[in-house]
C-alpha atoms as a printed R data frame, in Angstrom:
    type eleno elety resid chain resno       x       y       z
1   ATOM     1    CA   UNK     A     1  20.551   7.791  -0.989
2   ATOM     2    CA   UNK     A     2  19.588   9.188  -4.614
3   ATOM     3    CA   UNK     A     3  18.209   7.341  -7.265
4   ATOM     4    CA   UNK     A     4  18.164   8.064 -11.090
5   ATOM     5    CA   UNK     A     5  15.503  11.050 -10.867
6   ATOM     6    CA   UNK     A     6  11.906  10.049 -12.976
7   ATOM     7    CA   UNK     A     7  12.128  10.991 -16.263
8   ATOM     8    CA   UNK     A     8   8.618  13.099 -15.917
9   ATOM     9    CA   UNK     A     9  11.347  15.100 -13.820
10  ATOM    10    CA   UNK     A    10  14.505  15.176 -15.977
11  ATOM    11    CA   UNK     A    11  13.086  17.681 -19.190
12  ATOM    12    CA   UNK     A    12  12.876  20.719 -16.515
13  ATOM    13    CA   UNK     A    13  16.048  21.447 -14.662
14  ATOM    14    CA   UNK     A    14  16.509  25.446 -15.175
15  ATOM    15    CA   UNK     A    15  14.451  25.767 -11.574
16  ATOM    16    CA   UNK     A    16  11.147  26.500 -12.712
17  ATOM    17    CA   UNK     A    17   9.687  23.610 -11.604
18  ATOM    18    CA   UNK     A    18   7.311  22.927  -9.231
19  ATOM    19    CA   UNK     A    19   9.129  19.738  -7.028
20  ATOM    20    CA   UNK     A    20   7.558  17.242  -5.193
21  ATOM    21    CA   UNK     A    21   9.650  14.447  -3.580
22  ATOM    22    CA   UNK     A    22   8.740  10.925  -3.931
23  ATOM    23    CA   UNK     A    23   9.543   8.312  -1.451
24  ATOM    24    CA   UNK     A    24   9.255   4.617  -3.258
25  ATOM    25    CA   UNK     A    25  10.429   1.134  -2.230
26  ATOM    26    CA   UNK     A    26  13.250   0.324  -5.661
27  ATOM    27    CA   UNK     A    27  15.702  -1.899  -4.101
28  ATOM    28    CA   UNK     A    28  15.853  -4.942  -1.744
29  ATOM    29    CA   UNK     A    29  14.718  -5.575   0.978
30  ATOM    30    CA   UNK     A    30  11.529  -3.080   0.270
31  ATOM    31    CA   UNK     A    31   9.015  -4.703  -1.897
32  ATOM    32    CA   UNK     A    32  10.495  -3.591  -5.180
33  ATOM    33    CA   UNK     A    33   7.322  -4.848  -7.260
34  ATOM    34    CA   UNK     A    34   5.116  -3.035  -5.336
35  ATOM    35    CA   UNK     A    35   7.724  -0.191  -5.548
36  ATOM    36    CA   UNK     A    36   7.907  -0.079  -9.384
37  ATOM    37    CA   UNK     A    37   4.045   0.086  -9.984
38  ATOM    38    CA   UNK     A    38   3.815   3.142  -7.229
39  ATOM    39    CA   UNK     A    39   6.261   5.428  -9.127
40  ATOM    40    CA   UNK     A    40   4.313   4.158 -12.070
41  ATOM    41    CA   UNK     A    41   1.280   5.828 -11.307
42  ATOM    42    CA   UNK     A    42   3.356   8.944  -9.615
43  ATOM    43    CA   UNK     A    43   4.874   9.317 -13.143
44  ATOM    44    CA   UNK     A    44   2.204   9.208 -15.342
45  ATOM    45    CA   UNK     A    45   0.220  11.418 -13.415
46  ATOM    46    CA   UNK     A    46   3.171  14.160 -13.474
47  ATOM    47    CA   UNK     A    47   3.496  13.647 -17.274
48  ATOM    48    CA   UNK     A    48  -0.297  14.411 -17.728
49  ATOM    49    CA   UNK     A    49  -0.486  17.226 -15.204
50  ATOM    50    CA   UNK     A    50   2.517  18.715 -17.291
51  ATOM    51    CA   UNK     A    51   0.583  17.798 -20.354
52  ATOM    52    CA   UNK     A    52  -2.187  19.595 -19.299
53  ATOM    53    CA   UNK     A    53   0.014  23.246 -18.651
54  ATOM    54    CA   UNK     A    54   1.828  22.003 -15.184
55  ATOM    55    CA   UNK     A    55   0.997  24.249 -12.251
56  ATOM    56    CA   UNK     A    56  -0.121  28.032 -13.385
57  ATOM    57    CA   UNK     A    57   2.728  27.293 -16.243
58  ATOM    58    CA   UNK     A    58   5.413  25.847 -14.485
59  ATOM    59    CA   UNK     A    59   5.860  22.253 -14.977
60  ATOM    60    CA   UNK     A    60   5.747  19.498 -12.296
61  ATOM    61    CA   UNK     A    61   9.273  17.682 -11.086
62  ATOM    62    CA   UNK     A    62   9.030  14.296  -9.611
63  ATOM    63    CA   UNK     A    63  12.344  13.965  -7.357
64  ATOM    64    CA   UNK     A    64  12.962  10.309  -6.575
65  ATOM    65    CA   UNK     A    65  14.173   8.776  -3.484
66  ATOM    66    CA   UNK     A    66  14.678   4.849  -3.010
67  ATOM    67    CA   UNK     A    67  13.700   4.147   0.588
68  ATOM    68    CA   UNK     A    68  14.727   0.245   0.033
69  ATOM    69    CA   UNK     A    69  11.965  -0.235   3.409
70  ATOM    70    CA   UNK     A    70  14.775   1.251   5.664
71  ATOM    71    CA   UNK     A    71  13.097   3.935   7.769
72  ATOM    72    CA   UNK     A    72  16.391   5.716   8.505
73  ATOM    73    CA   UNK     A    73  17.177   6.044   5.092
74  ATOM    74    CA   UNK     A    74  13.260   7.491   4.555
75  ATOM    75    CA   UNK     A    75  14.045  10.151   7.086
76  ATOM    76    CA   UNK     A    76  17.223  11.232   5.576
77  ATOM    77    CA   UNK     A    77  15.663  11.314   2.431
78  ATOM    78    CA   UNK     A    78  12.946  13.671   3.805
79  ATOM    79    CA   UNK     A    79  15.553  16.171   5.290
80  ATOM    80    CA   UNK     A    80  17.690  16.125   2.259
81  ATOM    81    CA   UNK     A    81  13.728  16.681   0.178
82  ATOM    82    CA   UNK     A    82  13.094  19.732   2.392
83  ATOM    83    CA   UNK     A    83  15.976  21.419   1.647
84  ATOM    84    CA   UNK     A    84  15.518  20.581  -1.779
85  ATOM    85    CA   UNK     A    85  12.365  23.043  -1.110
86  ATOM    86    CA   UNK     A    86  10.053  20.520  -2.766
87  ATOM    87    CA   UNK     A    87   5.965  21.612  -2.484
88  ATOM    88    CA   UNK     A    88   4.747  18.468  -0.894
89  ATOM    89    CA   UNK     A    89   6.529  14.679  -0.457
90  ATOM    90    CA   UNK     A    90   4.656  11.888  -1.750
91  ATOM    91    CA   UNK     A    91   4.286   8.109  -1.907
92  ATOM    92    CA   UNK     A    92   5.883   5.322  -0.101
93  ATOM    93    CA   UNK     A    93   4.484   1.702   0.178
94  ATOM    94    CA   UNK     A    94   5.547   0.023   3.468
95  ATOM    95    CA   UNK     A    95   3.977   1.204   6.749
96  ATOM    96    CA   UNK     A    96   7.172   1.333   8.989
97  ATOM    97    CA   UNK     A    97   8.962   3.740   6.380
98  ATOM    98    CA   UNK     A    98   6.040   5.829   6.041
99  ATOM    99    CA   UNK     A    99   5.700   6.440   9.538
100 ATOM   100    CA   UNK     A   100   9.520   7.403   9.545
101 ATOM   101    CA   UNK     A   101   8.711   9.842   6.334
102 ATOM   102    CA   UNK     A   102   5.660  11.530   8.336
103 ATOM   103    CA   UNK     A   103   8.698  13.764  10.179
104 ATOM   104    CA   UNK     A   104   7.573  15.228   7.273
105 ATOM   105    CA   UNK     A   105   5.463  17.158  10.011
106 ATOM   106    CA   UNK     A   106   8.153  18.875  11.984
107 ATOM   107    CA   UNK     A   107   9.984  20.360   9.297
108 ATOM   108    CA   UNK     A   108   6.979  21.901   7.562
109 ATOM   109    CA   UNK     A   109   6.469  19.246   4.677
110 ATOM   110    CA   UNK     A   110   3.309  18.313   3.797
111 ATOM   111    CA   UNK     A   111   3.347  14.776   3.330
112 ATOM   112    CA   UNK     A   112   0.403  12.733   0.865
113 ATOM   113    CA   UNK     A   113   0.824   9.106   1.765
114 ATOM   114    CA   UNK     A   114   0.285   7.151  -1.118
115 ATOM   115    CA   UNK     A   115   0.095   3.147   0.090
116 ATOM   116    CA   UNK     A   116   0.936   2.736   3.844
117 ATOM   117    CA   UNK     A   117  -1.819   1.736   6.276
118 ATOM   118    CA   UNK     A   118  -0.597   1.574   9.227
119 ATOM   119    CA   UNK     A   119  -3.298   3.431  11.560
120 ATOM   120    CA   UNK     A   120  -0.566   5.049  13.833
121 ATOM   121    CA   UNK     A   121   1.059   6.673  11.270
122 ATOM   122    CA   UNK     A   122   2.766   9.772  13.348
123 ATOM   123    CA   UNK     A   123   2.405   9.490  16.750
124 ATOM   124    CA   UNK     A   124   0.496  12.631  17.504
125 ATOM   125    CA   UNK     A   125  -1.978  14.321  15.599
126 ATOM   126    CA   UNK     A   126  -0.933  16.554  12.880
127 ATOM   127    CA   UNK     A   127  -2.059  18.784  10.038
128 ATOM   128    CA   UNK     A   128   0.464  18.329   7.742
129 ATOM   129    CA   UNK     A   129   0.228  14.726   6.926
130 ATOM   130    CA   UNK     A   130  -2.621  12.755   4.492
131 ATOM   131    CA   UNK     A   131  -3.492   9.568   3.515
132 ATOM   132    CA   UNK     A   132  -5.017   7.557   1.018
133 ATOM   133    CA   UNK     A   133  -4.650   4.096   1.372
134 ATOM   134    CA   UNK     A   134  -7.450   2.878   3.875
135 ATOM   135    CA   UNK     A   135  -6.194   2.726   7.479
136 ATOM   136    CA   UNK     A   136  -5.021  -0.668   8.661
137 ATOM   137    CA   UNK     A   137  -8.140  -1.510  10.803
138 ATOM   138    CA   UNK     A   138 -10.746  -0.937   8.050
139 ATOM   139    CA   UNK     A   139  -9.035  -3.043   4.940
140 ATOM   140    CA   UNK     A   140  -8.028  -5.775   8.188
141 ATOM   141    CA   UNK     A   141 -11.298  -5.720   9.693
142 ATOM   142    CA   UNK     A   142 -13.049  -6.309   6.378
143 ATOM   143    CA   UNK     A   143 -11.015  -9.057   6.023
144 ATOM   144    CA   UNK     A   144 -11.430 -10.787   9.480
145 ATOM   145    CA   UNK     A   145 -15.083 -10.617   8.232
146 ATOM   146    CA   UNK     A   146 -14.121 -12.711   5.160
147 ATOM   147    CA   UNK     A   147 -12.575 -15.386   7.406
148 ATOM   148    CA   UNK     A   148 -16.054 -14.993   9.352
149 ATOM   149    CA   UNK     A   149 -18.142 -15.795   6.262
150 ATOM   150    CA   UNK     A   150 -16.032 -18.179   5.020
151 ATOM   151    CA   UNK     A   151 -16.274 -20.226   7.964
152 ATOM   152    CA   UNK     A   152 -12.584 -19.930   9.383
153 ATOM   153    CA   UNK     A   153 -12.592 -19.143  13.253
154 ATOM   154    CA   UNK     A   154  -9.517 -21.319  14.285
155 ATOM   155    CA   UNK     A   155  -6.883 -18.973  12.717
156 ATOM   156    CA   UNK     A   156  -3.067 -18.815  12.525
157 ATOM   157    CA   UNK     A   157  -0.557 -16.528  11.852
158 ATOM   158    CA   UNK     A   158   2.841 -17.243  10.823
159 ATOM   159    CA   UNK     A   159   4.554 -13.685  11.876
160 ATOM   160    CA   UNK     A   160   7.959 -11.769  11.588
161 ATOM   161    CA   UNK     A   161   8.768  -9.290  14.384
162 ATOM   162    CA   UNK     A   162   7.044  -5.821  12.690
163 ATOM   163    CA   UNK     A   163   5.421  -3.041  14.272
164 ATOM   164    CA   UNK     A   164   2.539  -3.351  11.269
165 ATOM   165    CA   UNK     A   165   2.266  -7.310  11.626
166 ATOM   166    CA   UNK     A   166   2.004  -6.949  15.435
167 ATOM   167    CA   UNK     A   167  -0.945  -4.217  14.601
168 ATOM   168    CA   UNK     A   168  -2.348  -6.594  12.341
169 ATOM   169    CA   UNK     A   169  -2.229  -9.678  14.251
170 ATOM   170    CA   UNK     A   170  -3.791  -7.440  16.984
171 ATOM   171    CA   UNK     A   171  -6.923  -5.928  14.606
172 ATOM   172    CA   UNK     A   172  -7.708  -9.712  13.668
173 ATOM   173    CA   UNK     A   173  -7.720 -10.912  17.503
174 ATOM   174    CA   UNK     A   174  -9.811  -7.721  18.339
175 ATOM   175    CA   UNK     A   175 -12.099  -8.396  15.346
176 ATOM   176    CA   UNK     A   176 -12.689 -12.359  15.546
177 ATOM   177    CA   UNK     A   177 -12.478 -13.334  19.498
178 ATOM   178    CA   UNK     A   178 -16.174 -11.089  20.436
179 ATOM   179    CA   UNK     A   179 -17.393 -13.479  17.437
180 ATOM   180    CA   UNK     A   180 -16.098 -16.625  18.819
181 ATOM   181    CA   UNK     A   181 -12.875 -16.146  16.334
182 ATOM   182    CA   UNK     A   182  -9.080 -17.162  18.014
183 ATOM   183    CA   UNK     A   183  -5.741 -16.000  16.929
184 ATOM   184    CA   UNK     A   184  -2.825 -18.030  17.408
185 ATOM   185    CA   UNK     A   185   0.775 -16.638  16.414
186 ATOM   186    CA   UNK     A   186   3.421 -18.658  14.939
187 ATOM   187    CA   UNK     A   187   6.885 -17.096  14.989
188 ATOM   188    CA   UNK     A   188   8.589 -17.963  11.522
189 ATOM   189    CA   UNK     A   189  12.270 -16.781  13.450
190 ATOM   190    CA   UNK     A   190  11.891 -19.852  15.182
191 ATOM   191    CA   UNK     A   191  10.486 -22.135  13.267
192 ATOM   192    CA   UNK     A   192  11.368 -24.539  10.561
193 ATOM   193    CA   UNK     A   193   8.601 -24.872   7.443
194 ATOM   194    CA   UNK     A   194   7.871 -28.389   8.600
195 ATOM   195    CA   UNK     A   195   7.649 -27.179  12.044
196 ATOM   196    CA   UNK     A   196   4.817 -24.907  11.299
197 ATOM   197    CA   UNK     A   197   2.610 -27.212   9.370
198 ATOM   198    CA   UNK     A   198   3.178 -29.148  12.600
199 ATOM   199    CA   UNK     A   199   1.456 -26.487  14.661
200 ATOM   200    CA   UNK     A   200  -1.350 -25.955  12.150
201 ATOM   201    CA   UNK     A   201  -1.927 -29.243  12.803
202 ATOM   202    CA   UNK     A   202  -1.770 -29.607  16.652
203 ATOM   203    CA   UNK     A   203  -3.977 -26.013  16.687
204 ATOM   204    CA   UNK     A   204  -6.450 -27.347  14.344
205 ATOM   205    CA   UNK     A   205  -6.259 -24.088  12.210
206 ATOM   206    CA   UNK     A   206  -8.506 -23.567   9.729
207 ATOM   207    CA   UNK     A   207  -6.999 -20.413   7.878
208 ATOM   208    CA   UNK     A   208  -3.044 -19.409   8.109
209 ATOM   209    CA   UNK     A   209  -2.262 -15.860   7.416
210 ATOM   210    CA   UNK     A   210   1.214 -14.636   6.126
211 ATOM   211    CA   UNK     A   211   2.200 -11.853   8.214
212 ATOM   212    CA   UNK     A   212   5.974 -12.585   6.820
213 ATOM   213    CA   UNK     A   213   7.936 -11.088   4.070
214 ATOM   214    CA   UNK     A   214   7.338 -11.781   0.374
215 ATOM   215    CA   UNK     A   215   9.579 -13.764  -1.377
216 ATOM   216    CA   UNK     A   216  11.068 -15.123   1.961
217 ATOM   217    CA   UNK     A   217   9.719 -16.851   4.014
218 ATOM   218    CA   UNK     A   218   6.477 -16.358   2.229
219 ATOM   219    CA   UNK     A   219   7.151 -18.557  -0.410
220 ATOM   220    CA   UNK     A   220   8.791 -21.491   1.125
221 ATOM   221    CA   UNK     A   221   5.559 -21.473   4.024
222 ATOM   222    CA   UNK     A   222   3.040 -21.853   0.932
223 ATOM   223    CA   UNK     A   223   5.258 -24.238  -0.520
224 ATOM   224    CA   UNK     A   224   5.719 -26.643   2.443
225 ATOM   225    CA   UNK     A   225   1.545 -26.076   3.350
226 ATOM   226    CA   UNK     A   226   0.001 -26.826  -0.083
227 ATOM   227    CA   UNK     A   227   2.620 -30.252  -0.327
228 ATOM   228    CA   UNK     A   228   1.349 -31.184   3.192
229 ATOM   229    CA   UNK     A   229  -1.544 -33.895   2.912
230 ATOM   230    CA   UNK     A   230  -2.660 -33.072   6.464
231 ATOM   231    CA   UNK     A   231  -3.498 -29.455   5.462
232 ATOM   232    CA   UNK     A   232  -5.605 -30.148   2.626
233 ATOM   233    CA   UNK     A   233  -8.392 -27.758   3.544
234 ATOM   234    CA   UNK     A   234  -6.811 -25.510   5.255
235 ATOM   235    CA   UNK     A   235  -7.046 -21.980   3.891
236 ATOM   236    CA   UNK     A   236  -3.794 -19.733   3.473
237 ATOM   237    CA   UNK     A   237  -4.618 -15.883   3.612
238 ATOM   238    CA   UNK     A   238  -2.261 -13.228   2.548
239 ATOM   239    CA   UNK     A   239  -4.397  -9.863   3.618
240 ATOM   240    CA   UNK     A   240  -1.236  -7.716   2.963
241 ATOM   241    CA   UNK     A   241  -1.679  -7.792  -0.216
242 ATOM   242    CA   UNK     A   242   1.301  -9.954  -1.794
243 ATOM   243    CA   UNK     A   243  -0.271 -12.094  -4.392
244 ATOM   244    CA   UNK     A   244  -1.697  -9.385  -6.146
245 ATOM   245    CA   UNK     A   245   1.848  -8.932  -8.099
246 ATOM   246    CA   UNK     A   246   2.751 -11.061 -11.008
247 ATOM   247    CA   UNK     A   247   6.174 -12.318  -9.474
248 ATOM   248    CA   UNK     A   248   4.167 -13.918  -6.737
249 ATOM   249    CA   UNK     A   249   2.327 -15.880  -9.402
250 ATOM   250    CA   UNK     A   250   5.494 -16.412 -11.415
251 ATOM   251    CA   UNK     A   251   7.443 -18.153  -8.444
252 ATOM   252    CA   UNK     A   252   4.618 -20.360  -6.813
253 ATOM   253    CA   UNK     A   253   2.340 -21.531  -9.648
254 ATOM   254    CA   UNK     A   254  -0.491 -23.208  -8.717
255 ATOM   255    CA   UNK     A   255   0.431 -22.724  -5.637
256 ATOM   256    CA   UNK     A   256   0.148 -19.238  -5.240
257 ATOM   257    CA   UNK     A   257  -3.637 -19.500  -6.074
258 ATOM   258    CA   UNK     A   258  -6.832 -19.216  -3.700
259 ATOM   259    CA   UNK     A   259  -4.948 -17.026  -1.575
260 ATOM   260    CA   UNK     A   260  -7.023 -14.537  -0.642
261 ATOM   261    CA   UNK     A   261  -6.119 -10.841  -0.232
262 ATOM   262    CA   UNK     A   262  -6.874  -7.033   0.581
263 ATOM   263    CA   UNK     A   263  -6.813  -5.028  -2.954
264 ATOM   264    CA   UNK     A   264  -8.251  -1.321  -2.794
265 ATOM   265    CA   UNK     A   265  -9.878  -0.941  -6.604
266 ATOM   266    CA   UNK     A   266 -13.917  -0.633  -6.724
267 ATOM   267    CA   UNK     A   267 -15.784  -3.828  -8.265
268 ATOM   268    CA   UNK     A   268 -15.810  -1.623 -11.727
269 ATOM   269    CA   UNK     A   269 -13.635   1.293 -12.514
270 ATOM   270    CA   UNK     A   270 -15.140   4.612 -14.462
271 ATOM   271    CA   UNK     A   271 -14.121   6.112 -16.945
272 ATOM   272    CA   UNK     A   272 -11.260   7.958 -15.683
273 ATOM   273    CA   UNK     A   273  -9.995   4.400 -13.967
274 ATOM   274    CA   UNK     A   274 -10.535   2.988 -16.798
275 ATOM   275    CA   UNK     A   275  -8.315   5.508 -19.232
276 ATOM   276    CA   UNK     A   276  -5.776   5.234 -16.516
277 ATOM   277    CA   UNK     A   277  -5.680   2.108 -16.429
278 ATOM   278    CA   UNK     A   278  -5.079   1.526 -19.816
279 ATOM   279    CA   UNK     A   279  -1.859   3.132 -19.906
280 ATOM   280    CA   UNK     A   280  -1.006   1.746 -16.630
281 ATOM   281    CA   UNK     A   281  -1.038  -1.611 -19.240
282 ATOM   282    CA   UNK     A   282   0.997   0.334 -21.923
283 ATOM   283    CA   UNK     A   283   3.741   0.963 -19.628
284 ATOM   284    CA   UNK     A   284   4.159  -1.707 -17.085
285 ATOM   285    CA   UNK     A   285   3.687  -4.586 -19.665
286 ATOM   286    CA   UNK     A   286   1.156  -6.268 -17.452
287 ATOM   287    CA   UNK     A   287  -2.234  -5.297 -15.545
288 ATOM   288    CA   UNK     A   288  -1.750  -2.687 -13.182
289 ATOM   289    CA   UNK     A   289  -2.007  -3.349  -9.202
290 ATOM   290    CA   UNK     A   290  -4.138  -0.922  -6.751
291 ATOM   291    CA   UNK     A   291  -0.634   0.529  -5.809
292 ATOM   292    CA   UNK     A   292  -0.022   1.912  -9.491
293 ATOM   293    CA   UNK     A   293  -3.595   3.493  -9.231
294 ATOM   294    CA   UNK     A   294  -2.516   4.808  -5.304
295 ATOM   295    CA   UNK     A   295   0.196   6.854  -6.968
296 ATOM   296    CA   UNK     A   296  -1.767   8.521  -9.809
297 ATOM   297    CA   UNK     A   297  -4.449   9.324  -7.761
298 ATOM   298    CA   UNK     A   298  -2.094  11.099  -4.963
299 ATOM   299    CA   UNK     A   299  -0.262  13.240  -7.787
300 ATOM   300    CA   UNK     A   300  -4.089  14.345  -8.923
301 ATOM   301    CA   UNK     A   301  -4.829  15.506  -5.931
302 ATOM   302    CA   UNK     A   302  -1.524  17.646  -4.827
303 ATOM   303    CA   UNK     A   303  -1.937  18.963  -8.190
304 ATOM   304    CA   UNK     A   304  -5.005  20.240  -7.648
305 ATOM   305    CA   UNK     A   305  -4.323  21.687  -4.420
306 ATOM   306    CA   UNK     A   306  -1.094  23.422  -5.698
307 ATOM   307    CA   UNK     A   307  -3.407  25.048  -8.329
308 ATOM   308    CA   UNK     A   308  -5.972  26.704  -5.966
309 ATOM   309    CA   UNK     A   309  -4.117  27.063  -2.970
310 ATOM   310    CA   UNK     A   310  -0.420  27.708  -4.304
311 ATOM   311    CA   UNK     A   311   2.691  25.966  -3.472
312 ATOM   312    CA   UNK     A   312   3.319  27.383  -0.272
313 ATOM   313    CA   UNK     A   313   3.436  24.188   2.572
314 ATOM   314    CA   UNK     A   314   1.535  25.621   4.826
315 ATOM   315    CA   UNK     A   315  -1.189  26.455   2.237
316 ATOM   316    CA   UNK     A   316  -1.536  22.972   1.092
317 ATOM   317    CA   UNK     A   317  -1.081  21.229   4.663
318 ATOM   318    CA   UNK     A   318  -4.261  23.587   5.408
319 ATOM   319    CA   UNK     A   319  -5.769  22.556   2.285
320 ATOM   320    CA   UNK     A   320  -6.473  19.077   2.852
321 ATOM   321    CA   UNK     A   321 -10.301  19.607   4.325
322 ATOM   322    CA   UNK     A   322 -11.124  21.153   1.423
323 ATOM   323    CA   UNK     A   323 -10.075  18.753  -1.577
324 ATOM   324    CA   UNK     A   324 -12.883  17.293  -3.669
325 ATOM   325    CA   UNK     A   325 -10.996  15.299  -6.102
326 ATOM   326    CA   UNK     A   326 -12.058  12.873  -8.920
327 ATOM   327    CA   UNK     A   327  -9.882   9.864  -8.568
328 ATOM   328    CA   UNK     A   328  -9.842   6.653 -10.137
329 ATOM   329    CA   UNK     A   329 -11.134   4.554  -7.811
330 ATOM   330    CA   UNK     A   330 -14.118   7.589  -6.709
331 ATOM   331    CA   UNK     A   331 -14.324  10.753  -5.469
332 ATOM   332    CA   UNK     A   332 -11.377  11.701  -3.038
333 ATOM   333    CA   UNK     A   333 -12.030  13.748   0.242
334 ATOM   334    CA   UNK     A   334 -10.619  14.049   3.453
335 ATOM   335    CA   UNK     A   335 -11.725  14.130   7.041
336 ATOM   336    CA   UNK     A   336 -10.477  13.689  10.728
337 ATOM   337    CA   UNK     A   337 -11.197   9.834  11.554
338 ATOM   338    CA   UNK     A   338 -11.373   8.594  15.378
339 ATOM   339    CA   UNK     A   339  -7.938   6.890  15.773
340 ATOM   340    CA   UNK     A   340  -6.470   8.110  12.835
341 ATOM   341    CA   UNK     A   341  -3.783  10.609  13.438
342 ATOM   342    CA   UNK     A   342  -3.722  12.268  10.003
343 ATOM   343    CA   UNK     A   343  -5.992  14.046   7.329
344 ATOM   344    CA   UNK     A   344  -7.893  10.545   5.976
345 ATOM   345    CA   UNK     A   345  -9.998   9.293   2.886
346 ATOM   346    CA   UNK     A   346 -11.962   7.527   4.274
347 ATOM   347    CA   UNK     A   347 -12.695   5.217   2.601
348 ATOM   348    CA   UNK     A   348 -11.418   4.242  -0.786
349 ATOM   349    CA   UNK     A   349 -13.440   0.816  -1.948
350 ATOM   350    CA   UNK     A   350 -11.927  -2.522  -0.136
351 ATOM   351    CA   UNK     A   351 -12.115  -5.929  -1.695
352 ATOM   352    CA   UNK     A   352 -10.845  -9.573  -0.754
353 ATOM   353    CA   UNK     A   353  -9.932 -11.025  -3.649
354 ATOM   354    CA   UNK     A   354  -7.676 -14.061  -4.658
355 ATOM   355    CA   UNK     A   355  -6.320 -15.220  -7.992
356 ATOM   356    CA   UNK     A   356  -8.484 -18.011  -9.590
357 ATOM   357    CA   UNK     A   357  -7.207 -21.799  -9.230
358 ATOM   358    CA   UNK     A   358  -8.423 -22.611 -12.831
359 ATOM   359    CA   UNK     A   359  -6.896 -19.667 -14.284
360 ATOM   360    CA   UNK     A   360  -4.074 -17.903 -12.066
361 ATOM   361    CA   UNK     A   361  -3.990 -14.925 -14.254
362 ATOM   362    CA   UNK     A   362  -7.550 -14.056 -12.774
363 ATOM   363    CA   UNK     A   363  -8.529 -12.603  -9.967
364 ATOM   364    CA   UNK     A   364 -12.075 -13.370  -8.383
365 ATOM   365    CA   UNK     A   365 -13.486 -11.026  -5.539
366 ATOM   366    CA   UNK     A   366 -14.702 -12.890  -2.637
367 ATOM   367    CA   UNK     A   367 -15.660 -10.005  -0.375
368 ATOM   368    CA   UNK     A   368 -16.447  -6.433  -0.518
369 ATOM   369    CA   UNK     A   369 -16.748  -3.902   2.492
């Protein structure tokens, strides 16, 4: 279960500290990429909030748990956090670990979701739990409205059984069919590469969607679509956000361009995005993703709350309709959204964006909601 602690967390270990657990996808099969830019941001921001004087004085711990995308291991990690007596717990990038983490909830935990969008994130209403990713039927609906614009109605998806690909397979088909949209699902379990472009073909698709698991199948579905003559104009859509990190790029190549996908960063970042983002550069060796700037913003907002309303849990999970936050991507608030079981911003800016086929290295935005 433990992982080598974050180093923002490993200069203060006489107790002082104020803790808050972090719950981050490091190992295989959770999205490790995605993983390493989240505790990115989570770290820097605990560095700077120590820089700054910590909490009242005491400094700011960052206690790191690998979740690897097993939910299990995301809820053992939360009981072994809480009797850690950690302030808050923080992070986590895949939906179906994050809704395992939100038990956060019945042990008196306030939980600040950093990336997951899932919209059912506990199953009942609760106080303790808030989120800053946008939920999944915003960032998917804004999407669906891409495909729209862009003159794709016959779509398919090429799924993997998920709770969150099942919810977004079902936004899109709610979205497109009242706007004479259809949604056909193509089950990558039971079907070969070949065998898919097959069905593209006998559907007359127009746009395939990965709803699968980056780098497999993803990669091998791209590969087999863009070498099939048949599907020359057929778009491929990734809305979950997968080619927005550099090993995507580095494995497919060409390929892996004009996909278009869901990225949560503003068309221009301010100042304070833009300082962050900087460093973001400094450390991770490469341009940042939306998920490093996810994690700094969630650590400057608990810190904030544990300075005017203490570190008590209650106190923060009570907090949450009262933060007014300057984040990196805009002013951060929360409120009670229909069909959103937990303390939301709503919303944080949403673009669809793709990396450019004459220069993979860019990214052009296609569509903003």
């Amino acid at each position: 279960m433990n992982s080598p602690p974050s180093p923002s967390g490993a200069e203060h270990a006489d107790g002082s500290s104020v803790r808050l657990g972090a719950l981050v996808p490091l190992t295989r099969p959770g999205w490790v990429e995605a993983g390493r830019h989240l505790l990115a941001g989570l770290d820097l921001a605990v560095r700077e909030v120590n820089d700054a004087g910590g909490i009242d004085g005491r400094p700011l711990e960052l206690v790191v748990r690998d979740t690897a995308a097993d939910p299990e291991r995301a809820a053992a990690a939360v009981d072994e956090l809480a009797d850690l007596g950690v302030a808050a717990v923080v992070g986590e990038y895949h939906s179906v670990v994050a809704r395992a983490a939100a038990r956060a909830d019945a042990l008196g935990v306030p939980f600040l979701c950093s990336s997951a969008v899932l919209d059912a994130l506990t199953e009942e209403p609760t106080e303790w739990v808030a989120r800053l990713a946008p939920a999944q039927s915003h960032g998917w609906g804004i999407y669906a409205d891409f495909l729209l614009r862009a003159g794709r109605r016959r779509i398919a998806v090429a799924t993997q059984p998920s709770v969150y690909w099942a919810s977004g397979t079902r936004i899109l088909r709610d979205h497109l069919a009242p706007r004479g949209g259809t949604v056909v699902e193509l089950d990558t379990n039971a079907l070969t590469s070949k065998a898919l472009c097959d069905a593209l073909v006998d559907h007359g698709a127009t746009a395939l969607l990965l709803l699968v698991g980056h780098p497999e199948p993803a990669v091998p579905i791209v590969r087999a679509v863009r070498s099939d003559r048949r599907l020359a104009e057929i778009l491929i859509g990734a809305p979950a956000g997968q080619p927005e990190f550099a090993e995507w790029a580095a494995v497919l190549g060409e390929d892996g361009a004009g996909v278009p996908f869901l990225r949560y960063l503003p068309e221009r970042l301010g100042p304070l995005g833009e300082r962050v983002g900087k460093k973001f550069r400094e450390r991770l060796g490469e341009a940042p993703s939306f998920v490093a700037f996810e994690g700094w913003d969630t650590v400057n907002v608990l810190a904030a709350v544990l300075r005017s309303h203490g570190t008590d849990g209650a106190a923060v999970a009570e907090s949450w309709s009262r933060v007014a936050v300057e984040g990196t991507r805009g002013p951060i608030r929360f409120s009670r959204t229909p069909g959103i079981s937990v303390w939301q911003w709503a919303w944080t800016p949403v673009q669809v964006v793709d990396r450019d086929p004459a220069e993979p290295d860019r990214f052009r935005i296609l569509h903003a909601g």
